[in-house]
N, CA, C, O and CB atoms as a CASP TS submission, in Angstrom:
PFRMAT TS
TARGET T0000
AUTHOR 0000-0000-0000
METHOD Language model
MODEL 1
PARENT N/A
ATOM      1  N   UNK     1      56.633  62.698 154.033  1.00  0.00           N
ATOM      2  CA  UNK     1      56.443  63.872 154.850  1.00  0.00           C
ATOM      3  C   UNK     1      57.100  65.084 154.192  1.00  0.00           C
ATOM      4  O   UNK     1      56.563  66.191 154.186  1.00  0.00           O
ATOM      5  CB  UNK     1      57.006  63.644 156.253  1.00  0.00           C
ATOM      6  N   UNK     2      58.186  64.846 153.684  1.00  0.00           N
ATOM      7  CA  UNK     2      59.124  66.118 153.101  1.00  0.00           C
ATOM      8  C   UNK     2      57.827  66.330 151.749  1.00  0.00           C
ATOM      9  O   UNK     2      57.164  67.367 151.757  1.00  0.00           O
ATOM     10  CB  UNK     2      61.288  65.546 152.424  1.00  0.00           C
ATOM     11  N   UNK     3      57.646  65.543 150.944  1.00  0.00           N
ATOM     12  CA  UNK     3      56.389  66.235 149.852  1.00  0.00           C
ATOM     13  C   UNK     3      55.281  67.052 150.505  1.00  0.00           C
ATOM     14  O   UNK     3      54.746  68.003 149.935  1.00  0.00           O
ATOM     15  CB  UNK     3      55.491  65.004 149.031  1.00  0.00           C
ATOM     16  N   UNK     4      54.990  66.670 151.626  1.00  0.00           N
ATOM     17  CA  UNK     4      53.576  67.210 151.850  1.00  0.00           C
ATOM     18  C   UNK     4      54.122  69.082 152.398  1.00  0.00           C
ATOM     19  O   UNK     4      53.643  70.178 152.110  1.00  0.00           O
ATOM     20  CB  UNK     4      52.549  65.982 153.394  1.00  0.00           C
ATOM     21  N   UNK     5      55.441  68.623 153.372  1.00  0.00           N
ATOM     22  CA  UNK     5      56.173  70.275 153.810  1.00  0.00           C
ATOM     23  C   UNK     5      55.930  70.747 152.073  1.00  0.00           C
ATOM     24  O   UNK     5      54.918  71.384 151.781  1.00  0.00           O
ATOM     25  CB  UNK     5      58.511  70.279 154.563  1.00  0.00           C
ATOM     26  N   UNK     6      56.889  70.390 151.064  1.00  0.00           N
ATOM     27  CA  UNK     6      56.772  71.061 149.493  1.00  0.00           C
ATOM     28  C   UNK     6      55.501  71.423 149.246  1.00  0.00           C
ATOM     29  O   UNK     6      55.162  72.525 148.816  1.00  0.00           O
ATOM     30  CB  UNK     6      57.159  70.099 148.261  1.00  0.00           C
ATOM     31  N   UNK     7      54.883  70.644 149.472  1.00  0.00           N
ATOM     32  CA  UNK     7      53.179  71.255 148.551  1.00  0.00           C
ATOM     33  C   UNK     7      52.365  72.375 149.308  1.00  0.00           C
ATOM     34  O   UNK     7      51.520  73.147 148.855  1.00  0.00           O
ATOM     35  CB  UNK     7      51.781  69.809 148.442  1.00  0.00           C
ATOM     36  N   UNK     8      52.907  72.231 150.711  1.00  0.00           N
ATOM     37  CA  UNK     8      52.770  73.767 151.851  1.00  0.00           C
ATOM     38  C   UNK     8      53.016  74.178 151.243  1.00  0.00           C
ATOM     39  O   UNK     8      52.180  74.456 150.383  1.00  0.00           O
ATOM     40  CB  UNK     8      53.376  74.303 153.081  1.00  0.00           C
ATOM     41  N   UNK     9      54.681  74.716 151.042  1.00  0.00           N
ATOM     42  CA  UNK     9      55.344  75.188 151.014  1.00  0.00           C
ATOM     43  C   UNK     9      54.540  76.125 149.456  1.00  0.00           C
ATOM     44  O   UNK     9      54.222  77.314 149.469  1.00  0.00           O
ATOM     45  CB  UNK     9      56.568  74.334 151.258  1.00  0.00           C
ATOM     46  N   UNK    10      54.389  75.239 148.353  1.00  0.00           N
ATOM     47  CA  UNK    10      54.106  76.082 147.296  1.00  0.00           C
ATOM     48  C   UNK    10      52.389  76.509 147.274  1.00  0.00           C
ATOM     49  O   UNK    10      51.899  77.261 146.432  1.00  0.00           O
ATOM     50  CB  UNK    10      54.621  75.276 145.935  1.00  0.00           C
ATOM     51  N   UNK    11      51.810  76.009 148.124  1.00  0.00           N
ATOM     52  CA  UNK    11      50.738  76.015 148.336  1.00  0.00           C
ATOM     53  C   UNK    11      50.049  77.349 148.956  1.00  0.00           C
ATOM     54  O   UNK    11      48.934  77.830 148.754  1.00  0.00           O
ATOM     55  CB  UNK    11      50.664  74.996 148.952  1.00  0.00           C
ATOM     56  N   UNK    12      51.474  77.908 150.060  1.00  0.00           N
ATOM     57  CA  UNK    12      51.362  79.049 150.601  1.00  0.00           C
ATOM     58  C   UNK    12      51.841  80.089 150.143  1.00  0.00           C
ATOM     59  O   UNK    12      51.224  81.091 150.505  1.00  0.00           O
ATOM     60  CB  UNK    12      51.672  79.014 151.543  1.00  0.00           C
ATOM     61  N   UNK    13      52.913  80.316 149.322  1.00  0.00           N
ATOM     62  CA  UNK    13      53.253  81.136 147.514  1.00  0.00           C
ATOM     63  C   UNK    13      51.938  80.937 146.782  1.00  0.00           C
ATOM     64  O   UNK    13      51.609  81.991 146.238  1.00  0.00           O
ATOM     65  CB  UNK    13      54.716  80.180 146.295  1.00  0.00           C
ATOM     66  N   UNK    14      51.280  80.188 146.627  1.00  0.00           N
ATOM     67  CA  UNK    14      50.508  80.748 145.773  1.00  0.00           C
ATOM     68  C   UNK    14      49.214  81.583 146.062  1.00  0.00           C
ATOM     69  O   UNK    14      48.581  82.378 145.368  1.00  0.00           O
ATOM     70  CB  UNK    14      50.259  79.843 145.085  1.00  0.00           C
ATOM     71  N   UNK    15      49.067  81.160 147.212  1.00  0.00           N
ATOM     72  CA  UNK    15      48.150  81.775 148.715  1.00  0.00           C
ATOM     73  C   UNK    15      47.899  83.332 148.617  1.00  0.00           C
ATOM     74  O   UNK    15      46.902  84.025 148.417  1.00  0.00           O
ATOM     75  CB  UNK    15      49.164  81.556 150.363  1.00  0.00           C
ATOM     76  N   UNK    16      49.576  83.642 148.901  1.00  0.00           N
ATOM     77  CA  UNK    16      49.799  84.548 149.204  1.00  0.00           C
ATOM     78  C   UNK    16      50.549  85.797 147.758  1.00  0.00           C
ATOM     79  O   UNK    16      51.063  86.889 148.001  1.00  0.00           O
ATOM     80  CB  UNK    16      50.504  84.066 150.391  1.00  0.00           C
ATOM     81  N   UNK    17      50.392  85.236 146.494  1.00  0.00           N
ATOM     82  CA  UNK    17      50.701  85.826 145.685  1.00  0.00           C
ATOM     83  C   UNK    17      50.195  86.986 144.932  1.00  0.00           C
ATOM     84  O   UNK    17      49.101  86.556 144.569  1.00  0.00           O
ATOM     85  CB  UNK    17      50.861  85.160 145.250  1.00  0.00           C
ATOM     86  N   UNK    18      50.281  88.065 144.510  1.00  0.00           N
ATOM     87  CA  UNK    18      49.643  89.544 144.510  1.00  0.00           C
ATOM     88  C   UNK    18      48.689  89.018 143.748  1.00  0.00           C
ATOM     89  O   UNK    18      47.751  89.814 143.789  1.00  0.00           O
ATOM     90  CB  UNK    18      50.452  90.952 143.902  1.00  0.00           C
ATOM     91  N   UNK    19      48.265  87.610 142.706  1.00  0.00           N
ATOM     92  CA  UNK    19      46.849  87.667 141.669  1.00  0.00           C
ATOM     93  C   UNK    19      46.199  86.724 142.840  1.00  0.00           C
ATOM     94  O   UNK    19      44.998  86.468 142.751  1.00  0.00           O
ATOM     95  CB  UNK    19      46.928  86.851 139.648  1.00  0.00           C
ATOM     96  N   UNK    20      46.811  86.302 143.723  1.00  0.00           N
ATOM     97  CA  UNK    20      45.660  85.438 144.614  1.00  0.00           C
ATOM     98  C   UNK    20      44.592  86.316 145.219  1.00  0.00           C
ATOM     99  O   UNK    20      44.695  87.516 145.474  1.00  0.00           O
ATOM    100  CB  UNK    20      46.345  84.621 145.919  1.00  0.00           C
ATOM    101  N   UNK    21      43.085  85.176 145.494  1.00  0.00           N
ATOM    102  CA  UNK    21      42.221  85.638 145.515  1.00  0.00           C
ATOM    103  C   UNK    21      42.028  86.070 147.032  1.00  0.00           C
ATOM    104  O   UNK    21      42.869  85.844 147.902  1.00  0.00           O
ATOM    105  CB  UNK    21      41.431  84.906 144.871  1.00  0.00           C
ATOM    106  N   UNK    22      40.979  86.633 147.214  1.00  0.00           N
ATOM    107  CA  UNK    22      40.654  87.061 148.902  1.00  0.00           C
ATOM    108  C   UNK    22      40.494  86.322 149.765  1.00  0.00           C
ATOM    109  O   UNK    22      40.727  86.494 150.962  1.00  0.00           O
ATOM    110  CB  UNK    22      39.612  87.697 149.215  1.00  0.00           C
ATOM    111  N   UNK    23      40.070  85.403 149.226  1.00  0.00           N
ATOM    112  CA  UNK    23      39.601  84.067 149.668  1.00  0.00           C
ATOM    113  C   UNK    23      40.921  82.587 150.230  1.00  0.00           C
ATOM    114  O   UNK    23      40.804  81.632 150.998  1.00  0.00           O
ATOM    115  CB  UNK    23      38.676  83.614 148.183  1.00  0.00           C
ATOM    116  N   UNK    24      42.060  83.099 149.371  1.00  0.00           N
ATOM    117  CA  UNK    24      43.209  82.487 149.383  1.00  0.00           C
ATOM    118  C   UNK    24      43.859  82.215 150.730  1.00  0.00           C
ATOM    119  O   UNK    24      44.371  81.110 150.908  1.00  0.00           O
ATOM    120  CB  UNK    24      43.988  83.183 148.613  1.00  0.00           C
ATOM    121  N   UNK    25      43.889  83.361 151.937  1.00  0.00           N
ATOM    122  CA  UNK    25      44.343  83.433 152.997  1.00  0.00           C
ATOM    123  C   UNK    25      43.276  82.184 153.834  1.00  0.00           C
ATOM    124  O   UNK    25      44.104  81.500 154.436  1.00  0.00           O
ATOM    125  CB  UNK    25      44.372  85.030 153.431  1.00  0.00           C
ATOM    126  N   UNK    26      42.113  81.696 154.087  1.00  0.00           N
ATOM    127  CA  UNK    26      41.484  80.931 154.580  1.00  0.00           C
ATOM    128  C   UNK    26      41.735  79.544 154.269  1.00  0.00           C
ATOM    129  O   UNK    26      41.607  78.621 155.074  1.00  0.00           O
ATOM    130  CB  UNK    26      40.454  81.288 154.409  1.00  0.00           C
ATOM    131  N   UNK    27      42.220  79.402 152.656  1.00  0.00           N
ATOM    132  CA  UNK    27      42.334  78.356 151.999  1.00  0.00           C
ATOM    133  C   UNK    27      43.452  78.080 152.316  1.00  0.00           C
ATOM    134  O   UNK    27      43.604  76.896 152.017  1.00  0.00           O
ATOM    135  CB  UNK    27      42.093  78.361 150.793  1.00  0.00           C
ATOM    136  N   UNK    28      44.766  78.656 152.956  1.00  0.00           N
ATOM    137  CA  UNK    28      45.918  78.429 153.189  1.00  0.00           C
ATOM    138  C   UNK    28      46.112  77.889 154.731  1.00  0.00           C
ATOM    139  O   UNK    28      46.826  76.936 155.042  1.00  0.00           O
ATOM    140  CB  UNK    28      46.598  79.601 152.823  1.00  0.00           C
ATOM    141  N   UNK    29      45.458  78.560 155.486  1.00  0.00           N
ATOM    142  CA  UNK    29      45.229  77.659 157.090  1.00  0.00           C
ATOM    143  C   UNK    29      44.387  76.749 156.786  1.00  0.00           C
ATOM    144  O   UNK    29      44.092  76.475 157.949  1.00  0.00           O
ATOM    145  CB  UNK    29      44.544  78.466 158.485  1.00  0.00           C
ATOM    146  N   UNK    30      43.711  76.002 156.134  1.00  0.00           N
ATOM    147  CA  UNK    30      42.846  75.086 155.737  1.00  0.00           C
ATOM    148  C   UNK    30      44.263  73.883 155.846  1.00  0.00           C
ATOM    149  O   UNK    30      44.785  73.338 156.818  1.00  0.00           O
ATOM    150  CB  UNK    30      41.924  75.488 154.089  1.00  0.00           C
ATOM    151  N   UNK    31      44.552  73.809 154.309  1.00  0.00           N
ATOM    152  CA  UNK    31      45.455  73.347 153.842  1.00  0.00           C
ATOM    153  C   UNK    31      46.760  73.415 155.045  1.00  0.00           C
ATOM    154  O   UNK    31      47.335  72.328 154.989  1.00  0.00           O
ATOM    155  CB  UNK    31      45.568  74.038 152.539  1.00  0.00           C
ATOM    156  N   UNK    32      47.374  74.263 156.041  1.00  0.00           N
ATOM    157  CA  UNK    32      48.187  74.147 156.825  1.00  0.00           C
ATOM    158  C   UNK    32      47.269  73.324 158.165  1.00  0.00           C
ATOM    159  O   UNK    32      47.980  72.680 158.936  1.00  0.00           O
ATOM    160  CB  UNK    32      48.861  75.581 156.997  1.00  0.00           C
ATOM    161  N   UNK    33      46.426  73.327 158.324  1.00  0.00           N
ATOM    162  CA  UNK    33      45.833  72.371 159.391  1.00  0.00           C
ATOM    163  C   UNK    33      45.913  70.991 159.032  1.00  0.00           C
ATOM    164  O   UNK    33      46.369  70.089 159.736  1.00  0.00           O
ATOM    165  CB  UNK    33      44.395  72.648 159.670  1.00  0.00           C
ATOM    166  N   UNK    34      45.293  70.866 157.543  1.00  0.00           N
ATOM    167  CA  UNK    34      45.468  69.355 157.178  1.00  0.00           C
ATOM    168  C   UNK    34      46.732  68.779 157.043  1.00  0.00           C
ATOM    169  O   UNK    34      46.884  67.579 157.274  1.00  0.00           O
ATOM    170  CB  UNK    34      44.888  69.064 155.989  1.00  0.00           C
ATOM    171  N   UNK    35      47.816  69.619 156.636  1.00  0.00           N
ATOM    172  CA  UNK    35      49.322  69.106 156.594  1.00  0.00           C
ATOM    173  C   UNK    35      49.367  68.598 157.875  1.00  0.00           C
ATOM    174  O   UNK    35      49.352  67.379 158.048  1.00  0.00           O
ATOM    175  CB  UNK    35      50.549  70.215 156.310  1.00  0.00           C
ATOM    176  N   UNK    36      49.431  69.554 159.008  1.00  0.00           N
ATOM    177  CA  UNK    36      49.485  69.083 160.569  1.00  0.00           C
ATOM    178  C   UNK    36      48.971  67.950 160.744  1.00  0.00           C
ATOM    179  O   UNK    36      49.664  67.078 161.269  1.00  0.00           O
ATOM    180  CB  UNK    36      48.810  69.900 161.537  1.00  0.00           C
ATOM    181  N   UNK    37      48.062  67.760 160.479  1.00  0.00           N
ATOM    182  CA  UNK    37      47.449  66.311 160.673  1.00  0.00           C
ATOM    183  C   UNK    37      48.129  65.139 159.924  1.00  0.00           C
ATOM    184  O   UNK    37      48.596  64.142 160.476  1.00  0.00           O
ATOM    185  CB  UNK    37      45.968  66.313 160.195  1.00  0.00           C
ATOM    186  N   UNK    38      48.124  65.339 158.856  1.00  0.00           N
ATOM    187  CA  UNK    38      48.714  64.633 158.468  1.00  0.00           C
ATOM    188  C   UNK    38      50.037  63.816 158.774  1.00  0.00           C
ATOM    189  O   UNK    38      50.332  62.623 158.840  1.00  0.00           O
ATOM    190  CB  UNK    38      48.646  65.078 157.818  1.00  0.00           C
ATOM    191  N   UNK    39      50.959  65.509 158.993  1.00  0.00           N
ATOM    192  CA  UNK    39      52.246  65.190 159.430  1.00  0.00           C
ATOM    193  C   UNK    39      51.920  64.159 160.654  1.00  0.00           C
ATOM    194  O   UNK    39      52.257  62.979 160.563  1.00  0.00           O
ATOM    195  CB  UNK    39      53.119  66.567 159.850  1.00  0.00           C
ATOM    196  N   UNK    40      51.177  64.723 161.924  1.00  0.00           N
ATOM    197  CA  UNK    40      51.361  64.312 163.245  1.00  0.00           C
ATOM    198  C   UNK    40      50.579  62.669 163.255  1.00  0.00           C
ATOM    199  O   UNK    40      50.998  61.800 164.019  1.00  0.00           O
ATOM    200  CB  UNK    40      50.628  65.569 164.354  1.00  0.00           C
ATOM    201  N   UNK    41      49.793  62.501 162.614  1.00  0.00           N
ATOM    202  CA  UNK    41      49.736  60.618 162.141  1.00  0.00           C
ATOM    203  C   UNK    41      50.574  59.972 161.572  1.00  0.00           C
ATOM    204  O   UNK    41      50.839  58.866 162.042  1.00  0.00           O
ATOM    205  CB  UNK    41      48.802  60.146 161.239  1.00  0.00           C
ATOM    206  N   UNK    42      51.319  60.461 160.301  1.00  0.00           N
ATOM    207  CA  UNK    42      52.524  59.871 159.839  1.00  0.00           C
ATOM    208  C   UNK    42      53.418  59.610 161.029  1.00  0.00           C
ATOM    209  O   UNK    42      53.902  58.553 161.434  1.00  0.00           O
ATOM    210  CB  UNK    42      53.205  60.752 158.810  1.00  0.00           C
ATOM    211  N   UNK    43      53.516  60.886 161.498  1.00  0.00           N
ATOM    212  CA  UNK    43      54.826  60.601 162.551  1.00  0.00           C
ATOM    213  C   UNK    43      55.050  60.086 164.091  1.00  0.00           C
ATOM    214  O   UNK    43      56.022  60.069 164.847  1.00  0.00           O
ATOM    215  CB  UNK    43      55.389  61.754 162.673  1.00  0.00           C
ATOM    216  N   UNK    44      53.345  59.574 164.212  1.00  0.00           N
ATOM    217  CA  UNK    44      52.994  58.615 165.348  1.00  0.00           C
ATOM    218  C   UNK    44      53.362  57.200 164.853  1.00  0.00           C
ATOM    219  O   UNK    44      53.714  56.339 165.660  1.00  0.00           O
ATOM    220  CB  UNK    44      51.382  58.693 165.765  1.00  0.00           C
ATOM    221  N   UNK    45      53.287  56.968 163.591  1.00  0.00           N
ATOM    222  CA  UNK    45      52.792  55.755 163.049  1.00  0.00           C
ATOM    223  C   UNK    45      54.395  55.301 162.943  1.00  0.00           C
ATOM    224  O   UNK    45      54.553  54.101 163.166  1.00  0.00           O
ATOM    225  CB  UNK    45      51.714  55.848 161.535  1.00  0.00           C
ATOM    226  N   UNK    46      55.486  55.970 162.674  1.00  0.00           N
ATOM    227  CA  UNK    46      57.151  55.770 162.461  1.00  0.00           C
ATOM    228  C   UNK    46      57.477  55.302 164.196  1.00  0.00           C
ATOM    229  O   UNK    46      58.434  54.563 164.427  1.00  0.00           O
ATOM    230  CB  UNK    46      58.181  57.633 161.819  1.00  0.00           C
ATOM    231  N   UNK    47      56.506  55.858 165.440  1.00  0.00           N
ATOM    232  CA  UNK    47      57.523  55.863 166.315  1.00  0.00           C
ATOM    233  C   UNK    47      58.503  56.175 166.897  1.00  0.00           C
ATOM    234  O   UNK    47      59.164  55.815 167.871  1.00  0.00           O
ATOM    235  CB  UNK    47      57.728  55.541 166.315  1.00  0.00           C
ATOM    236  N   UNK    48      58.497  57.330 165.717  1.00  0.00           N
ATOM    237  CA  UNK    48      60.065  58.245 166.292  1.00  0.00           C
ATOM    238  C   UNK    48      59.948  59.321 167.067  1.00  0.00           C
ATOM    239  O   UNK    48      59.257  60.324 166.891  1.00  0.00           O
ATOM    240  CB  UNK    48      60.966  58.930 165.156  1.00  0.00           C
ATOM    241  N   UNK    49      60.804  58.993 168.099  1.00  0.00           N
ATOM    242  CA  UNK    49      60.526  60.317 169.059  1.00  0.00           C
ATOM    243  C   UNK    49      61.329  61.230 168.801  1.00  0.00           C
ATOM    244  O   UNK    49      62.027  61.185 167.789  1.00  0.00           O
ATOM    245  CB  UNK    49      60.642  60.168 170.511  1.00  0.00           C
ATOM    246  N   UNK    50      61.403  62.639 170.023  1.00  0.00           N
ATOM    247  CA  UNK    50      62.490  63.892 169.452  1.00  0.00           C
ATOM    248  C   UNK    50      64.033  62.960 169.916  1.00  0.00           C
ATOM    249  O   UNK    50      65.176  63.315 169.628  1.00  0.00           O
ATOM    250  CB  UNK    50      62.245  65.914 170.593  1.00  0.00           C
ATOM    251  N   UNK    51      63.729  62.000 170.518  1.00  0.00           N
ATOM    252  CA  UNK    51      65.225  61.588 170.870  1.00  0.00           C
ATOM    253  C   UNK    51      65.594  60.392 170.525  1.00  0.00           C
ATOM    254  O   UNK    51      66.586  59.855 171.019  1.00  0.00           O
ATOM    255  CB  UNK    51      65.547  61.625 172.211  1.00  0.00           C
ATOM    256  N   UNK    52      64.735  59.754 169.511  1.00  0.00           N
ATOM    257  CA  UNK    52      64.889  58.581 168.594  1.00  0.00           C
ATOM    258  C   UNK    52      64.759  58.899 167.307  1.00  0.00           C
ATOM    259  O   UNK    52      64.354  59.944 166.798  1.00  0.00           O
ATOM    260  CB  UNK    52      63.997  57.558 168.829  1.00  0.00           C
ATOM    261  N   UNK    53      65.223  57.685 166.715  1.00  0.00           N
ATOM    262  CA  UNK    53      64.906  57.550 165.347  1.00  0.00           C
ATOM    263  C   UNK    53      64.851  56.379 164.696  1.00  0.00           C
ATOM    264  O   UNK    53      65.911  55.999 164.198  1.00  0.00           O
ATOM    265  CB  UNK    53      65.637  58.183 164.710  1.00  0.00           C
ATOM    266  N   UNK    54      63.906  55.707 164.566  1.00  0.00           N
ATOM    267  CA  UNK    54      63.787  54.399 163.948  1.00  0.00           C
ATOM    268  C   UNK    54      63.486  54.372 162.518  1.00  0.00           C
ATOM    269  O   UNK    54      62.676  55.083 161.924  1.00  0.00           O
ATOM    270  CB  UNK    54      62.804  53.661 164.597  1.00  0.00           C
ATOM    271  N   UNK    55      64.277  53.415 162.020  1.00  0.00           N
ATOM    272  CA  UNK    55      64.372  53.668 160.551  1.00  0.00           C
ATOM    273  C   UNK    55      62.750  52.748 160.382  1.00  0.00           C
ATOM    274  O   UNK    55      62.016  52.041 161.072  1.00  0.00           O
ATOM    275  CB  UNK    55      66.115  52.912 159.620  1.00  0.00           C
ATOM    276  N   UNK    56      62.826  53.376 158.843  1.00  0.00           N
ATOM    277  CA  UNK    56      60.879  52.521 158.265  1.00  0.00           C
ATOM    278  C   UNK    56      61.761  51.008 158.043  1.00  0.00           C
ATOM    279  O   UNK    56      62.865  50.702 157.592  1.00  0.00           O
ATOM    280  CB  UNK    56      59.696  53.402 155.902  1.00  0.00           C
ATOM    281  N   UNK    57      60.459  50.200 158.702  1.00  0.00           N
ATOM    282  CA  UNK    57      60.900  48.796 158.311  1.00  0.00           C
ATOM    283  C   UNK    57      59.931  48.300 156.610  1.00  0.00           C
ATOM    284  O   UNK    57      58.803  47.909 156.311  1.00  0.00           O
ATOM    285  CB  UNK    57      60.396  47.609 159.930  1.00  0.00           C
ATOM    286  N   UNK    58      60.946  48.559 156.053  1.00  0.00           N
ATOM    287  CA  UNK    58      60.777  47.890 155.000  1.00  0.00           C
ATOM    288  C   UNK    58      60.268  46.396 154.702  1.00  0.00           C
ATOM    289  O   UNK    58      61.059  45.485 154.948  1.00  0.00           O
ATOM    290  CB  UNK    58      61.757  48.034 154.613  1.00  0.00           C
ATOM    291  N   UNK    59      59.355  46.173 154.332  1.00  0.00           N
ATOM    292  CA  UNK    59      58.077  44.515 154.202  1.00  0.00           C
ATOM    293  C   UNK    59      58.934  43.868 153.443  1.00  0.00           C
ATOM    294  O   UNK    59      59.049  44.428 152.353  1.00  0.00           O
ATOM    295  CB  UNK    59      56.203  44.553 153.229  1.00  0.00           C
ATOM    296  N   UNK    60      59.956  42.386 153.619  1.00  0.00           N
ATOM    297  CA  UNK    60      60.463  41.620 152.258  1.00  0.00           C
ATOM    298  C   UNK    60      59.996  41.911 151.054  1.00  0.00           C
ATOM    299  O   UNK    60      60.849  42.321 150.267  1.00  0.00           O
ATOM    300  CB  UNK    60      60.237  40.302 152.258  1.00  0.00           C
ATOM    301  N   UNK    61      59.142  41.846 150.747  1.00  0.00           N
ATOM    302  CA  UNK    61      57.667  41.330 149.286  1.00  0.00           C
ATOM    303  C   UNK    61      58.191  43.004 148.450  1.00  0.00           C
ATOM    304  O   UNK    61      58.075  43.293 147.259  1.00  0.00           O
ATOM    305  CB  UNK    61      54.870  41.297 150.191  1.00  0.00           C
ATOM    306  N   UNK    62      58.734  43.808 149.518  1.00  0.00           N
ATOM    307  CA  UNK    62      58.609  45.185 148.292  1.00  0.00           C
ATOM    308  C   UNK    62      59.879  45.378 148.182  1.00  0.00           C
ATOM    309  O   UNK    62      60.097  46.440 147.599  1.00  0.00           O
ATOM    310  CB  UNK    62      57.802  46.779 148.688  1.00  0.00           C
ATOM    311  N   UNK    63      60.829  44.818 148.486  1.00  0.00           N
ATOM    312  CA  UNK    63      62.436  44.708 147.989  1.00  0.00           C
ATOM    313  C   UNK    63      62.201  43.526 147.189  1.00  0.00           C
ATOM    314  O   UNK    63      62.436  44.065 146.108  1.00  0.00           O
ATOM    315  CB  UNK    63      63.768  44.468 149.261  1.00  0.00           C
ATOM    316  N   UNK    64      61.960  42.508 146.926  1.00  0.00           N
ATOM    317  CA  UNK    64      61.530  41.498 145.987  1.00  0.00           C
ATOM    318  C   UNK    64      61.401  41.826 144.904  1.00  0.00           C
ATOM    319  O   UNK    64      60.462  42.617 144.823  1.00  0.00           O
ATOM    320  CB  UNK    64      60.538  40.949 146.197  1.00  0.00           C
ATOM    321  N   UNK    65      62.001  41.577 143.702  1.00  0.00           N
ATOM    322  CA  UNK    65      62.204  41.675 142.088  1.00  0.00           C
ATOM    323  C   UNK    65      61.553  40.519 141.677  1.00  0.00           C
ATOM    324  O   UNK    65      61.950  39.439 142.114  1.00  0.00           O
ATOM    325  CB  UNK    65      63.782  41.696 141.494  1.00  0.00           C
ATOM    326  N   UNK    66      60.783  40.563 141.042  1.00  0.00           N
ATOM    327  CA  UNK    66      59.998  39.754 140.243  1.00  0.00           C
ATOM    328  C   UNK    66      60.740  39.238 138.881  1.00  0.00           C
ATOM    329  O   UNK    66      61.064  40.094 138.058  1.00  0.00           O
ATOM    330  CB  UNK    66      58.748  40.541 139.938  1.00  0.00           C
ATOM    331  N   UNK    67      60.991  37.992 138.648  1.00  0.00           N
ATOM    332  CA  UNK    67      62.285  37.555 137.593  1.00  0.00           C
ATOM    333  C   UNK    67      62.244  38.188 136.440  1.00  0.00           C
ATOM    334  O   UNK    67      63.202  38.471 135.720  1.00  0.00           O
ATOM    335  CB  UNK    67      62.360  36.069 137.151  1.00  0.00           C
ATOM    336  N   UNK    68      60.637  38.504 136.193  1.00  0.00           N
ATOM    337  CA  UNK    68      60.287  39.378 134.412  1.00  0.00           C
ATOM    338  C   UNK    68      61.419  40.924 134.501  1.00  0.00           C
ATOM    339  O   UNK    68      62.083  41.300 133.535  1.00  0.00           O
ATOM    340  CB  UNK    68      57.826  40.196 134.245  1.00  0.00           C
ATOM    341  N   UNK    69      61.413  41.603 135.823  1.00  0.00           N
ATOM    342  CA  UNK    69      61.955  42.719 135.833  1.00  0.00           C
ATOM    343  C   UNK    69      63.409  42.623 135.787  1.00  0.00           C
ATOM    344  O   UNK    69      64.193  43.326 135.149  1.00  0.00           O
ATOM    345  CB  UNK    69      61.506  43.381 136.838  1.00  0.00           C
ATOM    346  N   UNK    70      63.690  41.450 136.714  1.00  0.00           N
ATOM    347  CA  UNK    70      65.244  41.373 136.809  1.00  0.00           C
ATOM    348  C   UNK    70      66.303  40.918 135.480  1.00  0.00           C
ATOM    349  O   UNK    70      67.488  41.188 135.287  1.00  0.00           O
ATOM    350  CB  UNK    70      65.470  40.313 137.947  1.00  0.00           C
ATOM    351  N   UNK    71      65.102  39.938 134.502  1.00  0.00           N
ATOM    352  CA  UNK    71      66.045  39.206 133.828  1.00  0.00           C
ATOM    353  C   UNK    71      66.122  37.773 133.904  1.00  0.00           C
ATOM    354  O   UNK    71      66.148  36.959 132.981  1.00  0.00           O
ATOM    355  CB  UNK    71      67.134  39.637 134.158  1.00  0.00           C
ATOM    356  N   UNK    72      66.169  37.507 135.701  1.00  0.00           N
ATOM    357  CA  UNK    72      66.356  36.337 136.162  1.00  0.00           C
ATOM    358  C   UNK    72      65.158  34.961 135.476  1.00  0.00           C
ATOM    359  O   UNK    72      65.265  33.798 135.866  1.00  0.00           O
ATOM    360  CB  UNK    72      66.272  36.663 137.763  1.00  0.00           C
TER
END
């Protein structure tokens, strides 16, 4: 979620930058609608409310080291 705020974030600098095009301002609520969406499925899908916070449950299999990587 914090990457997708960043890529707003530079997404709307470049939007809004004196060589951007005319066209740039449409392309920037475009792009800020789809973040929204985005954000607001990600952050159904965590479960966390404004007065919770549940950490991501991490799957065994992707903390799992495979012996070639470890050494083991």
């Amino acid at each position: 979620m914090v990457e997708v705020l960043a890529a707003l974030r530079d997404h709307e600098r470049a939007c809004y930058a004196d060589t951007a095009s005319p066209t740039s301002a449409m392309d920037w609520l475009r792009a800020l609608r789809d973040a929204q969406l985005f954000l607001v499925e990600t952050a159904a899908r965590t479960q966390c409310s404004i007065h919770e916070h549940r950490d991501q449950t991490i799957p065994p299999w992707a903390t799992d080291q495979p012996a070639a990587i470890t050494g083991s």
